[in-house]
C-alpha positions in Angstrom: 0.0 0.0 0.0 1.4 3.5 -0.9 2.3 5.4 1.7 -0.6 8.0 3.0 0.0 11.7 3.9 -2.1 13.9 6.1 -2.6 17.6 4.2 -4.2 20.2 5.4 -6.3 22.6 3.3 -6.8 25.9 4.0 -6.8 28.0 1.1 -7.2 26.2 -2.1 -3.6 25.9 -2.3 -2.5 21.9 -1.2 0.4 22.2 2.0 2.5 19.2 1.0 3.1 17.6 -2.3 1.3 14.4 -3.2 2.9 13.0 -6.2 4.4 9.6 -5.9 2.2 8.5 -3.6 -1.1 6.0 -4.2 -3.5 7.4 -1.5 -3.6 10.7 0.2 -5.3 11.7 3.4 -7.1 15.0 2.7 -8.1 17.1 5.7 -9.6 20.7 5.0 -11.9 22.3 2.7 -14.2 21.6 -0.2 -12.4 24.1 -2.0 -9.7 26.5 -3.0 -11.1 29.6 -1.3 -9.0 32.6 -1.1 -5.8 33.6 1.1 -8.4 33.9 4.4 -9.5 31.8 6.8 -12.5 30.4 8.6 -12.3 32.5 11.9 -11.8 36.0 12.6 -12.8 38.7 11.3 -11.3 41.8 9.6 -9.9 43.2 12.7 -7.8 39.7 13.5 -6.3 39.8 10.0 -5.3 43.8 10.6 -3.5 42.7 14.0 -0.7 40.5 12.3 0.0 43.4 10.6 0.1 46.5 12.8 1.3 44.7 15.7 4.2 43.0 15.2 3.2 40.6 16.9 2.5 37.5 14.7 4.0 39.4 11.3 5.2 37.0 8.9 7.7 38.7 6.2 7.9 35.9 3.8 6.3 35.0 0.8 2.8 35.0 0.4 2.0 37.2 4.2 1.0 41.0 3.9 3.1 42.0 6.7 3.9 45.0 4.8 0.5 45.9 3.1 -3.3 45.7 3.6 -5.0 42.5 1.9 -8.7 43.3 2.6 -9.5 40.0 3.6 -12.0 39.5 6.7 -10.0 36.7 8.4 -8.1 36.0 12.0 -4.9 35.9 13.1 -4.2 32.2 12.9 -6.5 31.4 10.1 -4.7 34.2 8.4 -1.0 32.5 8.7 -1.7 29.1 7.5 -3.4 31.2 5.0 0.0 32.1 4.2 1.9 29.3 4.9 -0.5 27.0 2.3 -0.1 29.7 -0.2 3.8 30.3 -0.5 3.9 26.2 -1.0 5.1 23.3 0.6 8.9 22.3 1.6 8.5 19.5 -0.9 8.2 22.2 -3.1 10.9 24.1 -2.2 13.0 21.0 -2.6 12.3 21.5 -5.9 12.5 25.4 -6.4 16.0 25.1 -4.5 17.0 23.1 -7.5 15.4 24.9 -10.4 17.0 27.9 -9.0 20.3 26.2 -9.2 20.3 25.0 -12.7 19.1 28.8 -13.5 22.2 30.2 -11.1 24.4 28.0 -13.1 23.0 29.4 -16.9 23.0 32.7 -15.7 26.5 32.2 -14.3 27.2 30.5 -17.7 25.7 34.1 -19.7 27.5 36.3 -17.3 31.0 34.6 -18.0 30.7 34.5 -21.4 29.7 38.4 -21.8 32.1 38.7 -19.4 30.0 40.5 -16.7 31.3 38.0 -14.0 34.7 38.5 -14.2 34.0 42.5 -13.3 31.9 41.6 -10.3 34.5 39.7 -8.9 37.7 41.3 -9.3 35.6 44.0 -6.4 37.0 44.3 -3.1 35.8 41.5 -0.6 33.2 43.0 1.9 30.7 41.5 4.2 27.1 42.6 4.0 24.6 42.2 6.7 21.2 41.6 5.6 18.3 41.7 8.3 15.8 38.8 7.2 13.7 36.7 9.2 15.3 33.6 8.6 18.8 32.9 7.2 17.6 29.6 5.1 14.9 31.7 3.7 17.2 34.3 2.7 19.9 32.5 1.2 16.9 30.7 -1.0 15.3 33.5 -2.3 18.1 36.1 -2.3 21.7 34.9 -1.3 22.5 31.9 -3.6 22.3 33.8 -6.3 23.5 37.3 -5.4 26.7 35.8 -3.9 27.1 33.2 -7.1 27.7 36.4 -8.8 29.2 38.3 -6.5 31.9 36.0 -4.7 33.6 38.8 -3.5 30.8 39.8 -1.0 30.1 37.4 1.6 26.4 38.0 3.4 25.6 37.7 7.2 22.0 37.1 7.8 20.5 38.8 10.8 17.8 36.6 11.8 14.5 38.6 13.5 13.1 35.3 14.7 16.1 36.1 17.6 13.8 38.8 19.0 12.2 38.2 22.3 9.2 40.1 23.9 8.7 40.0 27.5 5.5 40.9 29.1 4.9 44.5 29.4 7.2 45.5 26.2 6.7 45.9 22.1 7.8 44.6 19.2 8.8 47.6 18.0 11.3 48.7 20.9 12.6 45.6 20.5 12.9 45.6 16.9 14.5 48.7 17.1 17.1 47.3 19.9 18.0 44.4 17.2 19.1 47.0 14.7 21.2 49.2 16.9 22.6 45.8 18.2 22.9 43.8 14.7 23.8 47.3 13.0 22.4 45.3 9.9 23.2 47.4 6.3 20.2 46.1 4.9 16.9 46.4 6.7 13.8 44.3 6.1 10.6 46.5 6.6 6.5 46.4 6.4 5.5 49.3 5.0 4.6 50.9 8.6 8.4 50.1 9.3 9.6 52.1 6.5 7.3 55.2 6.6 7.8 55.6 10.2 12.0 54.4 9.8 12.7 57.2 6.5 10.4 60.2 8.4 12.8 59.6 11.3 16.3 59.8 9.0 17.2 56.2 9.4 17.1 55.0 5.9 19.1 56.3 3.1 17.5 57.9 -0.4 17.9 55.3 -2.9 17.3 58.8 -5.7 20.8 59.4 -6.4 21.8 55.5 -6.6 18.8 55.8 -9.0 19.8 58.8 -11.1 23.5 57.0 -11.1 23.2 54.2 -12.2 20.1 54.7 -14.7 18.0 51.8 -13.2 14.3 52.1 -15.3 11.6 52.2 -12.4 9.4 52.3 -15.2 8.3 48.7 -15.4 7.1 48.5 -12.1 4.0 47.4 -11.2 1.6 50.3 -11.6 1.7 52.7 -8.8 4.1 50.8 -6.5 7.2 53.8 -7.0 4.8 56.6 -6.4 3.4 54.3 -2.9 6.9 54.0 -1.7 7.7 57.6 -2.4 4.5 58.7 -0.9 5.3 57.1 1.8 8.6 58.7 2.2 7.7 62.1 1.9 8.7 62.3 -1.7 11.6 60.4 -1.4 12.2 56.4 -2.4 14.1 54.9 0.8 13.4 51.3 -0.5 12.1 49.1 -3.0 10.2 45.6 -3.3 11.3 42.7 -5.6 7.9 40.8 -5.0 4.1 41.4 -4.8 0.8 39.6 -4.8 -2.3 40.2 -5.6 -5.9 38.0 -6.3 -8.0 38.2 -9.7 -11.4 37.1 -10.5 -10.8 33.4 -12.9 -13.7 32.6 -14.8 -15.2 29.9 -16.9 -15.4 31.0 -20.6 -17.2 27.9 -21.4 -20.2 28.5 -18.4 -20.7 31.9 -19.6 -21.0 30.2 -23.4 -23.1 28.1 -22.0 -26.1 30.1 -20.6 -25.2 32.9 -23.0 -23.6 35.7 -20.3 -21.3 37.9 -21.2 -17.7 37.9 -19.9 -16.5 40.0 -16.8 -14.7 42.9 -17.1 -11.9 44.5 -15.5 -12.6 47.0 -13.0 -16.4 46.2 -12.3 -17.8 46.6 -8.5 -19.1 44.2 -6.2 -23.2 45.0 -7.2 -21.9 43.9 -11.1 -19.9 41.0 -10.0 -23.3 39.2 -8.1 -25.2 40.6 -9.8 -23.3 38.7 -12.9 -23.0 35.8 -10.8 -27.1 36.0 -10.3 -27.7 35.1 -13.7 -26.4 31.9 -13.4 -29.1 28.9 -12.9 -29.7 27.7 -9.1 -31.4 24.4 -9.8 -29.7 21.0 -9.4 -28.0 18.9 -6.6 -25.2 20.6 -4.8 -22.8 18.0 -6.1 -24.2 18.6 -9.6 -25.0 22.4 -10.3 -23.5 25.2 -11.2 -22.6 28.2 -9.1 -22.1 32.1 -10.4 -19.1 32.4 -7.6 -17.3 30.5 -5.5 -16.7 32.9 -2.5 -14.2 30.6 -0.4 -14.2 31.2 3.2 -16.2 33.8 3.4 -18.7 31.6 4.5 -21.7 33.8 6.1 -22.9 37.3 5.9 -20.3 39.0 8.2 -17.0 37.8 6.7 -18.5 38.6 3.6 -20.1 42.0 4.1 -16.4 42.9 5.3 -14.8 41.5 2.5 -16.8 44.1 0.3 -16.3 47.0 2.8 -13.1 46.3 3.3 -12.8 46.4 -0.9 -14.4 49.9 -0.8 -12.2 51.6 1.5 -14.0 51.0 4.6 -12.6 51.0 8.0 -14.2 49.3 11.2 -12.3 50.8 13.8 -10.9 54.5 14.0 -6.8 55.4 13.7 -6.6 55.9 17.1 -8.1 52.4 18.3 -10.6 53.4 20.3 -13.9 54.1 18.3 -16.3 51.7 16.2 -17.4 53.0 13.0 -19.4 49.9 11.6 -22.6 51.7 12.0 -22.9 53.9 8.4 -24.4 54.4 5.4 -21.4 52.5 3.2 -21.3 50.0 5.7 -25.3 49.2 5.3 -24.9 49.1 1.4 -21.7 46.3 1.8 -23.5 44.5 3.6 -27.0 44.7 1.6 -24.9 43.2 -1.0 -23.6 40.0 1.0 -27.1 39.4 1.8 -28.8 39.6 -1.8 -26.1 37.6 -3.2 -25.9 35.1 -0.4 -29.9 34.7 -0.4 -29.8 34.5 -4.3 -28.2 31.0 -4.1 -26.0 31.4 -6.6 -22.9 31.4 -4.5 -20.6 28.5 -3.5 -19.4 28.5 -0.1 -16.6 26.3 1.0 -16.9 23.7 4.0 -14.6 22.0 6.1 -14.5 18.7 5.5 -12.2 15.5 5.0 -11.4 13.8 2.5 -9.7 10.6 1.8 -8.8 9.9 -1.8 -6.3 10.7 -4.5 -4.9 13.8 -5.4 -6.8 14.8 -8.6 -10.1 14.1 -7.3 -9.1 16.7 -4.1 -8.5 19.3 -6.8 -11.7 18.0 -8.4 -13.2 19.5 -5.3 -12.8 23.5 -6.0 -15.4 24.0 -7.9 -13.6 26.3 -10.7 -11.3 23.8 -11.3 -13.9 21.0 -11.7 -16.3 23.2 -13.9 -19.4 24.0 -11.5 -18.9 27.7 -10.7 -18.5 30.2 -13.3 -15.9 32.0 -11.2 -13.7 32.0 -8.4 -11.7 34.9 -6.6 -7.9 33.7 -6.1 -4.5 34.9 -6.1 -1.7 33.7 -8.4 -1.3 29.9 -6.7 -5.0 29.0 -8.3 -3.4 28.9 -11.7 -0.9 26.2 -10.2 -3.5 24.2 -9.1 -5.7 24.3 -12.4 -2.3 23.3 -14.1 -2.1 20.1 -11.6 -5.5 19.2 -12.0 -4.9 19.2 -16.0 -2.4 17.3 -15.5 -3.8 14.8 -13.3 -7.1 14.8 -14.2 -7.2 16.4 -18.0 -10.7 15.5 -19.2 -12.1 16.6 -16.1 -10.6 19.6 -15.2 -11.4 23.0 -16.5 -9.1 23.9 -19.7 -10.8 27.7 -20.9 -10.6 30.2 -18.8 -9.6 33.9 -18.3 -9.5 36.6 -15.5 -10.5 40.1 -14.5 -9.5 42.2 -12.3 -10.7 42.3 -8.5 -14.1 44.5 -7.5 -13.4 48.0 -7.1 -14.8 50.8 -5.3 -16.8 52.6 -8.3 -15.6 56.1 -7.0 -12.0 54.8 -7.0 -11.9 52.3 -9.4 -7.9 52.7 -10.6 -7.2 51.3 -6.8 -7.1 48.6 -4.8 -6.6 47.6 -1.3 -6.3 44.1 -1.9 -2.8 44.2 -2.7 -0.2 42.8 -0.7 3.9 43.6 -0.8 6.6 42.3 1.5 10.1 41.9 2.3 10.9 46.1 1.6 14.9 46.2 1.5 16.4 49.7 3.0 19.8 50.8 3.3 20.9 51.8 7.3 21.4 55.1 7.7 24.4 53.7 9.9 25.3 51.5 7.5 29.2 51.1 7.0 28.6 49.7 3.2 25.9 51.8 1.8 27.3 51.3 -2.1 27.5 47.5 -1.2 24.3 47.6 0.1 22.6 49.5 -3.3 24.1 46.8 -5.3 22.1 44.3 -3.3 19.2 46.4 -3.9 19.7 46.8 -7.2 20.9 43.6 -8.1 17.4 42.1 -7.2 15.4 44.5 -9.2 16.9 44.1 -11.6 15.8 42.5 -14.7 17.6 39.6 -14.7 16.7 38.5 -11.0 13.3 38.6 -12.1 13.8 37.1 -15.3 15.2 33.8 -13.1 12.8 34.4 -10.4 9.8 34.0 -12.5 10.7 30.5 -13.6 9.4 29.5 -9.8 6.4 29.3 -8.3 5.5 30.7 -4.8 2.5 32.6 -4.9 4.0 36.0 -5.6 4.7 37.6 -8.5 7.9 40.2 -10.3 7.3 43.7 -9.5 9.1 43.9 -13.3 5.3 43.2 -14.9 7.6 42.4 -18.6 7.7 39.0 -16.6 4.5 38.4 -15.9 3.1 36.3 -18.8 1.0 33.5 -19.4 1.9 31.1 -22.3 -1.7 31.0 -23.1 -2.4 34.8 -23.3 -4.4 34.9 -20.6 -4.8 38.7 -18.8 -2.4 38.4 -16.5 -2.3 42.2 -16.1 -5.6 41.8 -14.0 -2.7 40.9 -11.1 -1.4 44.4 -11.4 -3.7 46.6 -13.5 -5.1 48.4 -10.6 -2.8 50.2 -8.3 -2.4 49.8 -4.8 -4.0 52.1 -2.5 -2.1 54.6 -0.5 -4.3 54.1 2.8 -3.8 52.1 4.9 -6.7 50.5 6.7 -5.1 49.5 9.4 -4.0 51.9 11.2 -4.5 52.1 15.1 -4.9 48.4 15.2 -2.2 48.3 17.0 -3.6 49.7 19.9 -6.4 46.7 20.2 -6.5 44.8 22.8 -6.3 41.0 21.6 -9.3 39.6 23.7 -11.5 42.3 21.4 -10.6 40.4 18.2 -13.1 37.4 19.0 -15.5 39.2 20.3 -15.8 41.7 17.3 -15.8 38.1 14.9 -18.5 36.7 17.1 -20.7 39.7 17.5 -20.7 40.5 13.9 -21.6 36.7 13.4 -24.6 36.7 15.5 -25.5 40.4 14.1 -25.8 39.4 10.7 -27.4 35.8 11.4 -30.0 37.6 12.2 -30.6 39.0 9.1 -30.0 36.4 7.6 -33.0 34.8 9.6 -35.3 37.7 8.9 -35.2 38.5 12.3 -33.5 42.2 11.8 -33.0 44.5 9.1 -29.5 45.5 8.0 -29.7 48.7 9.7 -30.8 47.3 12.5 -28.0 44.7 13.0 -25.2 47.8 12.2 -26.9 49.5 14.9 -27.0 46.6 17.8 -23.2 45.8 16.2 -22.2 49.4 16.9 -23.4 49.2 20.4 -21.9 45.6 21.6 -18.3 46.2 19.6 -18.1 49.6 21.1 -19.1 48.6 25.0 -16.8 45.6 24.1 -13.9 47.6 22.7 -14.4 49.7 26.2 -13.9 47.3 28.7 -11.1 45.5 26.7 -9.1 48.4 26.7 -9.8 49.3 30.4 -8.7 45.3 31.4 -5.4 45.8 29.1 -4.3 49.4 30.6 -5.3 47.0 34.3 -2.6 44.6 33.2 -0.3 46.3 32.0 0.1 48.4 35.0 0.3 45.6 37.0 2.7 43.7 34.7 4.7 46.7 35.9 4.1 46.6 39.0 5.6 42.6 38.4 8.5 43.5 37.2 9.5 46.2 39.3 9.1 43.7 42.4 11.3 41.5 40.5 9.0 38.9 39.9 9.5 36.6 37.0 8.7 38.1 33.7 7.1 35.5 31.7 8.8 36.0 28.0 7.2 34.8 24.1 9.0 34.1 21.6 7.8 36.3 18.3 8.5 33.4 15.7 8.6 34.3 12.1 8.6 30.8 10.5 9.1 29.9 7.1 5.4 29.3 5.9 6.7 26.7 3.4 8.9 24.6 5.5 5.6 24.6 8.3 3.3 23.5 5.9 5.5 21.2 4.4 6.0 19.3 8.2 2.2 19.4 8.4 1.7 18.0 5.0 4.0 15.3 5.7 3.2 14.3 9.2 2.8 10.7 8.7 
């Protein structure tokens, strides 16, 4: 008997690798979903990002930009960790990107590039990064295979400890002064608040130098990073991902509905979806849109507020703002489309079988819904089930940009960026550290990183291409949006972010039940969250004084360990726990 693997879904994408083995044990969802979770709600998934806390800076998190996405703190990081692949996986990428160091290496020799890199001087460049593995993967084996004259230290954050009572961010910024790293890693809070202080250095002049064409960036990421410093670019971004909406050409062929088009809102996506038929056996019919996770009226009324610009708590952390106008018509939409029927809503279940039949399961991939909101790792996935199921799996399909806000419709806020290299204002090698910079910008890096598959995608868009001609530019077409949704959720207290999921739940049930208007639910939510939000903060500012009080008596601090784990490896060791 072959041997059996437990995998767990949580996002569409699989967390280990089941090729070359006869039976798989499947435990998860029905479906692909999107890069959320089950639990939580808009305010957990804002946490890992403003507090430091749980902030993951690897592929496929939004440490250092706003996703959008209604989900919790833990949901959100295997989220993460199922999207940015399995170690198996990486196994594999490790070696691709070998036999890609070595033709480059092969090019560069025989234009005679190499030979100029290393006749430099030998220096020693210190890289903050949260994991030195990690690093040296995606960055290090092949910066120093053409560079052997500079030899990288990796500055590990996963070394920083946070005792009761302190922050990440003092102790983030006690790292650096210690580590005096020449490259810092940053979220996008991290570098606005870092350059504003003077502790990055302009990257203009590097720039202007050496001539490097900012040009084919993705839309609007420069003028965010400049914006962000004041007018001036401290730091740049070799990755990004987004999510697009994939559709069926055939099922819109079928009942004679036009395509979807980029840039529509959320009232023309259901309502597109709407026109679809709802009769048939689940197993059997055919659904306008498979919304994931976002399985009731709360998560899914934030997912479309969320999309419009909306915030649910005030900058400062202390106010609830669920109770408007904009809120009411997000949330009217979740609850025509959801009483429509049209929409596919994923469950956890598990599942024992082979691997193409678990793919079988989204229903994009196996035909039954018309479309299906995903980022980039969907089209892996669709490419697997072809491959192991080809005259079941679907073959012609397109995509379309995400929903917009109609009075912003350039803009997104579903957009996610990471890993933001800076030079150190104290830094010892600035021009060794620019050539780091540059080096993975550059067109070539992306040219070789594009051959992989992780989730992300090139900020160089030239190298974002489908073979097929598919509109890949529905990744990148709309431009990220300059603010930031988050803000002040770092000052939550962390015993709110249930009770905001669970209030929110029980609101909207309601309405769901025809037991309250939409209106009415806002209003009661607005009143619970707020009391809620009250006496959260008043039992935080209680123990923190007395955490004080703790320490100065000398008691025993009780210290966590802020782990920022390679999502690929973890959901590799889960996918191959036997």
């Amino acid at each position: 008997m072959g041997e059996k693997k437990r995998m767990t879904r949580t996002t569409g994408s699989t967390t280990g690798s089941t090729k070359g083995s006869t039976s798989s044990s499947i435990q998860g969802s029905a479906t692909g979903g999107t890069a959320s979770g089950a639990t939580g709600g808009a305010i957990g998934c804002a946490a890992n990002h403003a507090t430091g806390k749980s902030v993951d800076r690897s592929p496929g998190s939004s440490a250092s930009g706003a996703t959008g996405s209604p989900i919790g703190n833990s949901a959100y990081r295997a989220a993460s960790r199922a999207a940015a692949g399995t170690a198996g996986r990486q196994r594999v990428r490790r070696a691709m990107l070998a036999a890609l160091i070595l033709a480059l290496l092969l090019a560069a020799c025989s234009s005679g590039k190499g030979k100029q890199e290393a006749a430099g001087d030998p220096v020693t460049l210190k890289v903050m990064y949260w994991n030195e593995q990690s690093f040296h993967s995606e960055y290090g084996m092949l910066y120093s295979a053409l560079n052997p004259n500079v030899e990288i230290d990796v500055a590990a954050t996963t070394r920083i400890l946070v005792s009761e009572g302190e922050n990440y961010e003092d102790k983030l910024d006690e790292f650096i002064r210690e580590e005096r790293p020449d490259i810092l890693l940053l979220t996008l809070d991290e570098y606005q608040d870092y350059a504003a202080d003077g502790r990055l250095v302009s990257l203009e002049s590097y720039i202007t130098r050496d001539k490097v064409d900012l040009e084919g960036f993705v839309p609007g990421l420069v003028e965010l990073m400049r914006e962000k410093g004041a007018g001036e670019l401290y730091g740049l971004t070799p990755y990004f991902s987004s999510q697009a909406v994939y559709y069926n050409k055939d099922l819109f062929d079928r009942y004679g509905i036009e395509y979807p088009t980029d840039k529509m809102s959320w009232e023309e996506l259901l309502n597109l979806a709407a026109r679809f038929p709802t009769d048939g056996s689940d197993e059997d019919r055919v659904y306008g849109l498979n919304i994931g996770y976002y399985t009731d009226m709360h998560q899914l009324g934030m997912r479309i507020g969320m999309s419009m610009g909306l915030r649910a708590i005030d900058p400062t952390g202390t106010r609830v703002l669920i109770d408007s106008d904009s809120w009411a018509q997000a949330y009217e939409l979740a609850l025509k489309a959801l009483k429509s029927g049209t929409l596919y809503q994923a469950e956890f279940t598990d599942f024992e079988g082979d691997y193409g039949n678990y793919l079988l399961r989204d229903p994009f991939i196996s035909g039954r819904a018309a479309m299906t909101i995903e980022g980039t790792y969907m089209m892996h996935q669709i490419r697997e089930a072809q491959d192991y199921v080809p005259d079941k799996a679907v073959k012609n399909w397109d995509l379309v940009t995400l929903p917009v806000d109609p009075s912003n419709p350039d803009y997104t806020h579903d957009f996610s960026y990471y890993n933001i290299f800076a030079i150190n204002a104290d830094s010892e090698n600035r021009d060794a550290a620019w050539e780091f910079i540059r080096s993975i910008h550059s067109d070539e890096y992306a040219r070789v990183m594009s051959k992989t598959n992780n989730g992300t995608l090139p900020v160089r868009t030239k190298y974002i291409r489908d073979d097929e001609g598919r509109n890949m530019a529905a990744f990148y077409l709309l431009k990220p949006a300059g603010a930031d949704l988050y803000s002040g959720y770092d000052k939550l207290p962390e015993d709110f972010y249930m009770q905001y999921y669970t209030t929110g739940t029980e609101e909207m049930q309601a309405v769901m039940e025809d037991r309250k208007t939409v209106r009415e639910a806002l209003a009661e939510m607005q009143v619970r969250l707020q009391a809620a939000l009250d006496e959260a903060r008043e039992n935080k500012a209680g123990g923190d004084a007395f955490a004080q009080t703790d320490a100065s008596d000398g008691g025993n601090e009780a210290v966590s360990i802020r782990v920022e784990s390679d999502p690929a490896e973890n959901a590799g060791a889960e996918a191959n726990e036997q």
